[in-house]
N, C-alpha and C positions, 0 to 999 in steps of 0.2 A: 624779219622777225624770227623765221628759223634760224638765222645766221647764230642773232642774239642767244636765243634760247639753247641751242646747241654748247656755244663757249658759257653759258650760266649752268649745262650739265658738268661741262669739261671743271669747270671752276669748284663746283661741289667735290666731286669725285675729287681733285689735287688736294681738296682741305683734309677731307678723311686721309687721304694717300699720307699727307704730312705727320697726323698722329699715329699712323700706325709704322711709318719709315722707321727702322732703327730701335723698335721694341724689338724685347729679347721673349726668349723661347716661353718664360715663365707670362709675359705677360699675353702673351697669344692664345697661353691654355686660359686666360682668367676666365671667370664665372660672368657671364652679361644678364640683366635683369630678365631677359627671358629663360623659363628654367630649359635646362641641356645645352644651353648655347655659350659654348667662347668665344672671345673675340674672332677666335679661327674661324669660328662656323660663321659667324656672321658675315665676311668676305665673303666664304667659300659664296654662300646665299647672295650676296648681291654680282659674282662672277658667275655664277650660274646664271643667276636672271639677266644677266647681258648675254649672256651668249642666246637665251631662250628669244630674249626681245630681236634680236640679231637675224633669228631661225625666221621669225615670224614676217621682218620685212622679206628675205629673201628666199623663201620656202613656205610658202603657208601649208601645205599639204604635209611638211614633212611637220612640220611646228604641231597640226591639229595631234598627228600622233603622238607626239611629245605632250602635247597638253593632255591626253587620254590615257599615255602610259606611265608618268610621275606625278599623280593626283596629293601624294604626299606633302604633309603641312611644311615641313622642314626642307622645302628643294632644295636642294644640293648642299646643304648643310653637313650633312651625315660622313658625309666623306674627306670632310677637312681635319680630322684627327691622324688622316694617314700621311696628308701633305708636309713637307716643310713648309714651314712661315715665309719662307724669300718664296719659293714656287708660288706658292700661293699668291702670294702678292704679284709678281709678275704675269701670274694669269688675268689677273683682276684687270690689272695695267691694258694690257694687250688686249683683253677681251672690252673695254671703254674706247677705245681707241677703235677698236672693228666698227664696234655699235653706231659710235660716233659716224664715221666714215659712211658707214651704210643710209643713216638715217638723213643723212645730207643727201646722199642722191637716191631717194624714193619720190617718184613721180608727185605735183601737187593732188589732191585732190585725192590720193591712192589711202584706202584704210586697212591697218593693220590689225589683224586676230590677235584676240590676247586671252587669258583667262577668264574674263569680264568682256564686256561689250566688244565689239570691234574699235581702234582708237585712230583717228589723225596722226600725223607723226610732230606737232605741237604738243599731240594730248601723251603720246606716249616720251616723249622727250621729258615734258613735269611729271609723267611718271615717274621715271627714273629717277631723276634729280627728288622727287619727293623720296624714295625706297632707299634714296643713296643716304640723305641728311638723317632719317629716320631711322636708319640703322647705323649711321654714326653718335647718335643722340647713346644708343645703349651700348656704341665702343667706349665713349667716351665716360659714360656713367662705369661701364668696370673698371676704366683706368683711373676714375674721381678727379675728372677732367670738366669744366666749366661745359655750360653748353649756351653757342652765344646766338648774336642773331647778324642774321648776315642783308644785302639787300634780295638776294636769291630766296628766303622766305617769302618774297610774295607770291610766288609759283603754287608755293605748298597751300598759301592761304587760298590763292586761288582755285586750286584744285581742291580743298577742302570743301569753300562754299556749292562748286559746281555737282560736287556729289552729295548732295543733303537728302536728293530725294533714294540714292543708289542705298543710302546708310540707314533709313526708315524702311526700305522691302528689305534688305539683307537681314534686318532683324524682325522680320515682318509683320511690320506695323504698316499703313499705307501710307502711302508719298503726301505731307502737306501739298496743299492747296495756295494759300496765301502765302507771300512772296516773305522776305525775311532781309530786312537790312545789317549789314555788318558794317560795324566801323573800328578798325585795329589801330593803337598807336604802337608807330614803331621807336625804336629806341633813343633815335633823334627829336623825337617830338614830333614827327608829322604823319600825318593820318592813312590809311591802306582803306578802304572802303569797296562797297560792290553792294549789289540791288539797290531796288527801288529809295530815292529819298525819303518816299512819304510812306512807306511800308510800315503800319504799328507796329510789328513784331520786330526787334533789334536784339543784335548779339554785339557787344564790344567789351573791351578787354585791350591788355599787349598784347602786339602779334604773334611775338614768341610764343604766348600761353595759347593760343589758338591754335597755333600751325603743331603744338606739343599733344595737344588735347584731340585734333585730328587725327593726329597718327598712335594715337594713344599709347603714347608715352609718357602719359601722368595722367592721376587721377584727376578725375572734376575739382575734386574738393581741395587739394594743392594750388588750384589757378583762379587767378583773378579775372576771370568770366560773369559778367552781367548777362543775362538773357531777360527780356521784356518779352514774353506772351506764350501760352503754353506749346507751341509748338516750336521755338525758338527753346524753350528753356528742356526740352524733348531732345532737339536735336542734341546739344551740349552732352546729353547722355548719350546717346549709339552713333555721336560721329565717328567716321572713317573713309577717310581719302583712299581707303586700299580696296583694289579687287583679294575676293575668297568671302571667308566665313565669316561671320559678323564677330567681330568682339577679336582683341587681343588679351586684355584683360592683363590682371596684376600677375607677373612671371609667369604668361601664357605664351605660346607661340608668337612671331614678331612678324611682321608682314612684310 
């Protein structure tokens, strides 16, 4: 299972790699829907958070002061204005490739400190692979690039439902009680589901719109989302698969 889940990070990370291989200078400064960020920045932020994810298997003491001294929304974004676009990009490269490596041989059963909860190295592998797709969702929106769906979105879907109750205290409201069935069609016609069968409350939709709406990357009212019961039709409003602040919000900071 880690084996799998590792080559579905690997495999994310080469699809972004491919849109941004061989863009020129001008499209690296472009504008990404979240406001202050280029496409530059937004690498810069997902090679930061590999080397941070990196820190945290193999230094948790050095990682906690890391987590204590760049509380800042923008990790490592800030500094991608100074880089060249190829640096950059090869940082990104070589910094996937450490994480990778590391994440393979981290004891089973070992948990990893992270900004949020402590994580599995399962849970923090769909982290990534979720932070990677989700911040290719807004390269690809600067570059008015399609954004499609792959079978690596059930990760995202997955880790979407698994954090229902983290996305009601982050905005703190309290954690539902009663359970909430999902059922996503994916693009081929056949179904992604998770909880209870008999569970009243249902969320279904395309998967894509879910796994978008997760990482909020679009509004509610752009996606074709059903929600059946009021705490189902709740969630659809403060979901968020990311550790931090609640809310990204319309050309807010990007998670």
């Amino acid at each position: 299972m880690r084996a799998a889940l590792l080559a579905d990070l690997a495999a994310e990370g080469a699809a972004l790699d491919a849109v941004l291989d061989g863009l020129s200078s001008a499209d690296w400064s472009r504008p990404t829907p979240a406001a202050g960020w280029t496409v530059a920045a937004q690498v810069a932020h997902l090679a930061w958070t590999d080397q941070v994810a990196r820190l945290a298997a193999v230094d948790p003491a050095a990682f906690a002061t890391q987590a204590v001294d760049d509380p800042a929304l923008d990790r490592g974004a800030t500094g991608a204005a100074d880089v060249p676009p190829e640096v950059l990009l090869q940082r990104w490269r070589a910094g996937r490739l450490a994480l990778a490596a590391v994440l393979a041989a981290v004891p089973d059963g070992v948990r990893l400190p992270w900004f949020g909860p402590p994580m599995s190295v399962a849970s923090m592998a769909t982290a990534r692979l979720m932070e990677t797709w989700a911040h290719g969702v807004d390269v690809r929106d600067a570059l008015d690039l399609p954004v499609g769906e792959s079978p690596r979105l059930d990760h995202v879907a997955h880790l979407g439902v698994r954090t229902r109750a983290f996305a009601f205290t982050a905005h703190g409201l309290p954690a539902p009680v009663d359970p909430v069935r999902v059922e996503l069609t994916r693009a081929d016609g056949s179904v992604w589901s998770e909880g209870p069968e008999d569970a009243w409350q249902r969320v279904s939709g395309p998967l894509l719109h879910f796994c978008l709406r997760v990482v909020q990357r679009r509004p509610r009212a752009e996606l074709d989302l059903i929600a059946v019961g009021p705490d189902a039709d709740r969630w659809l409003d403060v979901a968020q698969a990311f550790a931090g602040e609640p809310g990204r919000g319309s050309g807010g900071q990007p998670a």
